[in-house]
C-alpha positions in Angstrom: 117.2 126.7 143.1 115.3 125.2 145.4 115.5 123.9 148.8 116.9 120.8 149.7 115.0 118.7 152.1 117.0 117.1 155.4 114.9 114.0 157.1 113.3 114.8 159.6 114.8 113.5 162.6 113.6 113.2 166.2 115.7 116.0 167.4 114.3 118.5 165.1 110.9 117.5 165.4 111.0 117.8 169.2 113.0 121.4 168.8 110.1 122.5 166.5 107.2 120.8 168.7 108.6 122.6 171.8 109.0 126.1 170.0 105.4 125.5 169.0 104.6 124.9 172.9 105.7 128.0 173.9 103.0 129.7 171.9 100.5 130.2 174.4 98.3 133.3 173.3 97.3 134.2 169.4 98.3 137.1 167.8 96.6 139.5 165.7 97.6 138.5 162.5 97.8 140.5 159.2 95.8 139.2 156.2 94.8 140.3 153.2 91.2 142.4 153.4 89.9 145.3 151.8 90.0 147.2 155.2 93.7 147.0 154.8 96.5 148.2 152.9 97.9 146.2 150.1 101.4 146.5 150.8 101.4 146.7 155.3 98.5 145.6 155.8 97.4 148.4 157.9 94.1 150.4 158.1 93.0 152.1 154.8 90.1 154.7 154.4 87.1 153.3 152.3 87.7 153.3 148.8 91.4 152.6 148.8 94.1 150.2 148.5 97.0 151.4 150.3 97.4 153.3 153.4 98.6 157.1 152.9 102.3 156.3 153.9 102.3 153.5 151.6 101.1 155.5 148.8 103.3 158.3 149.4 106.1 155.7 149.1 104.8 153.8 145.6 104.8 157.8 144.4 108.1 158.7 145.4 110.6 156.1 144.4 108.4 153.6 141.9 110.5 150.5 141.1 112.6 151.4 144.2 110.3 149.9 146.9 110.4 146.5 149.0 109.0 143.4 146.5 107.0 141.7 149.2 106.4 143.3 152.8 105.3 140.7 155.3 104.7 141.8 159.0 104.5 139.2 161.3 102.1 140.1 163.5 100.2 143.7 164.6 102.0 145.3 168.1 98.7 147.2 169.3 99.5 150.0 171.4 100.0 148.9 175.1 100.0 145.3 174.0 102.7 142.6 175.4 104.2 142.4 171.5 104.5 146.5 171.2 106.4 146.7 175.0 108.5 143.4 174.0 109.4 145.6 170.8 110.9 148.5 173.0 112.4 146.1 175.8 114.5 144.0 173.6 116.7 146.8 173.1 116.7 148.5 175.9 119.2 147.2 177.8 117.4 146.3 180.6 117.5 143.3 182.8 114.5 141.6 180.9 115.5 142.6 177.9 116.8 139.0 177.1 113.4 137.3 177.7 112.0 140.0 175.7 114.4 139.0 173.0 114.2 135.6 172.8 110.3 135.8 172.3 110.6 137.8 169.7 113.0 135.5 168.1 111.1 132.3 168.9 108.0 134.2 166.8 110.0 135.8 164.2 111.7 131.9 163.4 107.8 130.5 163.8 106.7 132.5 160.9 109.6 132.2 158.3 109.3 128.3 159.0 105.4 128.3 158.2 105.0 131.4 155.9 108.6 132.0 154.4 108.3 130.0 150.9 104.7 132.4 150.9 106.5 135.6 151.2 109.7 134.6 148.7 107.0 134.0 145.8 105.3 137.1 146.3 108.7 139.2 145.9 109.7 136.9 142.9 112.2 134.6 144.2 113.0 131.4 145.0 115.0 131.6 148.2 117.0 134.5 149.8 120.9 134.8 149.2 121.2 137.2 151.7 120.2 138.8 154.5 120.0 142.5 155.3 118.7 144.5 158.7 116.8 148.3 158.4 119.8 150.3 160.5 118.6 151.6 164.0 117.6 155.2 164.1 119.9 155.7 167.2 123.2 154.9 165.6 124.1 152.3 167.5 127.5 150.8 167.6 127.8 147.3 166.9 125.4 145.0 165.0 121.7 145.9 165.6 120.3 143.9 168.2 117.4 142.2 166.0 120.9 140.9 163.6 122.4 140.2 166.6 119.6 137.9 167.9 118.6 136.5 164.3 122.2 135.7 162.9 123.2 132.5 164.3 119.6 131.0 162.9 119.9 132.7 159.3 122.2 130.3 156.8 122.6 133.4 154.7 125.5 136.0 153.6 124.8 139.5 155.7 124.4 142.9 153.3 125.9 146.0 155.2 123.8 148.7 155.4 124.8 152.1 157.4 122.7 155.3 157.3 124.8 158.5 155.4 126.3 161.3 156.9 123.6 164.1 157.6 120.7 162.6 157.3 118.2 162.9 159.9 117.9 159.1 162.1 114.3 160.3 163.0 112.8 161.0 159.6 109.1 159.6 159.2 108.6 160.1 155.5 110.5 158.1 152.6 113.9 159.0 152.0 115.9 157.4 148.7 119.4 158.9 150.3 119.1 157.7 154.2 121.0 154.3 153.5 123.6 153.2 151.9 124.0 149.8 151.2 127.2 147.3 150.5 128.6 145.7 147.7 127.3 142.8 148.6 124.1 144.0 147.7 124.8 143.9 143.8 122.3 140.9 142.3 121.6 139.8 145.3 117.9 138.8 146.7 117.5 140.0 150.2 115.0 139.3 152.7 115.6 142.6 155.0 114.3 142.3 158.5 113.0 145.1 160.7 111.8 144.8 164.3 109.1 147.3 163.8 106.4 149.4 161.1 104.8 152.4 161.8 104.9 154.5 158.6 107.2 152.1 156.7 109.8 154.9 156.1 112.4 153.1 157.3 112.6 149.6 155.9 111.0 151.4 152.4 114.3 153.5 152.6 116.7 150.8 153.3 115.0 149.1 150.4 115.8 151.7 148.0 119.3 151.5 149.2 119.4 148.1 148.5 118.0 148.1 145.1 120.0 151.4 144.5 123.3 148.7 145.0 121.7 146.2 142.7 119.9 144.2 145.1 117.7 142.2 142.2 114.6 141.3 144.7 113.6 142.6 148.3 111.7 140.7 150.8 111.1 142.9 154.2 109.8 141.2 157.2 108.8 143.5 159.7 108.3 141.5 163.4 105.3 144.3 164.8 103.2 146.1 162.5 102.2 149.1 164.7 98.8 150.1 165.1 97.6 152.7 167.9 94.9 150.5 169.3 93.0 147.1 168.2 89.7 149.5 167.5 91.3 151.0 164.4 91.3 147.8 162.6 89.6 144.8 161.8 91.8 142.1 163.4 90.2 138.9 162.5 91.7 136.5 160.7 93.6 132.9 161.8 96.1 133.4 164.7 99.7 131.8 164.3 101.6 131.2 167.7 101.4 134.4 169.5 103.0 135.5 172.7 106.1 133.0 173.3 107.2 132.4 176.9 111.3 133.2 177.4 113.7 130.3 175.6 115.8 130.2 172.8 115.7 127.4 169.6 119.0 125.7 169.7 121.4 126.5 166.7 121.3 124.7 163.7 117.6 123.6 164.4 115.7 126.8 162.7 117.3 128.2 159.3 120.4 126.2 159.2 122.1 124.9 155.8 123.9 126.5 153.2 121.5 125.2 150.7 118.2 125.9 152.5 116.3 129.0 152.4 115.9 130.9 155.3 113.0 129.0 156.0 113.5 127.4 158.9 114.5 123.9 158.1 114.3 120.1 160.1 117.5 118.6 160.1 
């Protein structure tokens, strides 16, 4: 199925042309080298392809993992992107302009990289839409669904963590999640506000796929790295840091026929 295509009219042009204004500073920006890992696109050691996480992940649950893992941009440690990463949830009173500029570049990327990252996990378009459960248990929706929601024109898979299991846990764990029904044949683009070993979203992916999830797509916001000397960050910036605001509704990934890629109306 594909996407249908609205005209473009001026009120969506001008919502896009101002979310683009925001943009002010360019990100480090993940792409494919050999000094990177083939599935986060963080550092490797010469001579291989994925990072050691990564490869302890493809080991333990083969056929299990995330289709396609797409991370927006890199948080370097002490950078504006890695504190806006802590602060959106933090409940503090800039926590809302922290937020919305994670939104704003989170919706910025789908729109100009989405259709890239649904071919890569062998799909044509999401159905539905999943978030990696906080590690901190929460109550209520997690604050990355919370913000994302009212811009996503897609059916929400539950996902909770199991009784026991630890919310900490760095390694890979195929019994951490447990995903809904509405996971069965499904193809799921599961968003998570941060990387560092991949344990987490890799997990909620096996959950996912565990409940017959048929394709996984995980777009991760900040792919940690502990500072910009441990890896090549060339590469063509998209809009980076994004000044406080919020898209209106309807003008991003609106449309029950559209992918979540945001859309013109």
């Amino acid at each position: 199925m594909q996407a249908s295509v609205a005209p473009r009219s001026p009120r969506a042009a001008a919502a896009w042309d101002g979310l683009r204004a925001r943009c002010r500073e360019g990100l480090p920006v993940p792409h494919p080298a050999r000094e990177r890992c083939r599935t986060c696109q963080g550092p490797v050691r010469p001579g291989y392809v994925r990072c050691y996480q990564c490869e302890l992940h493809a080991q333990s649950a083969p056929g299990l993992l995330a289709d396609a893992v797409a991370p927006v941009a890199y948080a370097v440690k002490g950078s504006p992107l890695a504190r806006d990463l802590w602060l959106y949830k933090a409940g503090r009173p800039e926590s809302g302009a922290a937020g919305s500029r994670l939104l704003l570049l989170l919706l910025a990327f789908l729109h100009a990289h989405g259709s890239r990252v649904w071919r890569q996990a062998g799909m044509a378009l999401p159905s539905h839409a999943c978030v990696v459960p906080s590690g901190r248990g929460r109550a209520g929706p997690h604050p990355l669904q919370a913000l994302a929601s009212p811009y996503l024109a897609l059916r929400w898979v539950s996902m909770r963590p199991r009784p026991g299991g630890d919310p900490w846990a760095r390694s890979l764990d195929v019994g951490r999640f447990r995903a809904g029904p509405e996971a069965a044949g499904a193809e799921v683009l599961l968003l998570d506000d941060t990387w560092a070993s991949g344990a987490s979203a890799q997990s909620a992916s096996v959950a996912l796929k565990q409940a017959g999830a048929r394709a996984v797509a995980v777009v991760v916001i900040g792919r940690h790295v502990p500072a910009a000397e441990s890896l090549p960050l060339s590469g063509r910036p998209i809009p980076g840091r994004l000044l406080p605001g919020r898209p209106p509704p309807g003008h991003a990934l609106s449309g029950q026929q559209s992918c979540p890629q945001a859309r013109d109306q």
